[in-house]
C-alpha positions, 0 to 999 in steps of 0.5 A, a space after each residue: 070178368 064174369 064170362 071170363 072165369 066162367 069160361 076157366 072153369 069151363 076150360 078145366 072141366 072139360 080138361 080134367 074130364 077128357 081122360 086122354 089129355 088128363 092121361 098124357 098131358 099130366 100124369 104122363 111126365 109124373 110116370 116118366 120121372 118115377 120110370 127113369 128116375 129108378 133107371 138112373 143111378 145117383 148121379 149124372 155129370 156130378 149131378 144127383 141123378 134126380 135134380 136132373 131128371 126133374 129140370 128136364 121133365 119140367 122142359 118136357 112137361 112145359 112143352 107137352 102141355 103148351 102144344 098137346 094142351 093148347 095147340 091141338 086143342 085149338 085145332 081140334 075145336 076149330 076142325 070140329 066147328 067149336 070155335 064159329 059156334 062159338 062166335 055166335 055167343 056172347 062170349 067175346 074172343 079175349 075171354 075165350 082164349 084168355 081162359 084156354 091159356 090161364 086154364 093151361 098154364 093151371 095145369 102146368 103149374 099143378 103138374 110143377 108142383 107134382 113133380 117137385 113133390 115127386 122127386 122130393 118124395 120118391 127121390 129127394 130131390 132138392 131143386 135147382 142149386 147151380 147158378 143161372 145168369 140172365 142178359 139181356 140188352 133192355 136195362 127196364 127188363 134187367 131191372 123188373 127181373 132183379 126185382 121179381 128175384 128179389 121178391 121171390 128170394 131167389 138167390 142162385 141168379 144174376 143179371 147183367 145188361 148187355 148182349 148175347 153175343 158178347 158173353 164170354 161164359 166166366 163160370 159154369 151156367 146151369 140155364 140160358 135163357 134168350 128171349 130177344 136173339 131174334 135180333 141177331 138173325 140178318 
């Protein structure tokens, strides 16, 4: 566990360090929102203009810093000869990778956090207020999902068991969410 958070404090260093990626990984999406926020009027299909901008920075933000954060750093490494310098080490392979994926999801959350602040700051944005509805056909993960929403206060969600391709749509859904439809692919 030692060698592990010593390789996460490692990660962020080198993360915040490198002005590049802490320019278009971090900052970038906070720019955006502040650009198109003051682009945008007050609304957007009856929705204030902001709480949209928001969602979808977010959607921006957790792909920007999944693939420019993780994937090309890994690659990047990898073509530099990091990663076989680093099998010589005595840092085994589940500390390293856990810490380059614990470090990014760091970022992530941080740049979460930052643009909620933004938007309510700049905006006044107020988050998510539609109803979002979770299916899925496993009943074990229905459960765990109502208890983590429980837990969280969260109360503009529902879960029901069941299958995708059965739901009919009764009602306006701000978010679908599909982890398993991968199953319905021949």
């Amino acid at each position: 566990m030692r060698l592990f958070l010593h390789q996460l404090r490692a990660e962020q260093v080198l993360f915040w360090r490198n002005r590049e990626a802490a320019f278009f990984i971090f900052v970038f999406p906070l720019m955006l929102y502040l650009l198109l926020g003051a682009l945008y009027g007050e609304e957007i299909d009856g929705i204030p203009s902001s709480d949209v901008l928001l969602a979808g920075l977010l959607g921006y933000g957790a792909a920007n810093t999944s693939f420019g954060g993780l994937a090309i750093l890994l690659v990047v490494r990898r073509e530099a000869g990091i990663l076989k310098r680093l099998r010589s080490t005595p840092l085994p392979a589940w500390a390293y990778l856990g810490a380059s994926l614990v470090s990014i999801l760091i970022v992530f959350a941080v740049q979460t956090v930052a643009l909620f602040a933004l938007g309510w700051a700049a905006y006044g944005a107020s988050g998510p207020r539609r109803f979002v509805r979770g299916i899925d056909v496993n009943g074990r993960r229905i459960a765990m999902a109502r208890r983590a929403a429980a837990r969280l206060g969260i109360g503009n969600v529902t879960y029901t068991e069941g299958d995708a391709l059965d739901f009919k749509g009764d009602g306006e859904v701000a978010a679908a969410y599909m982890l398993d439809i991968v199953h319905h692919i021949p």
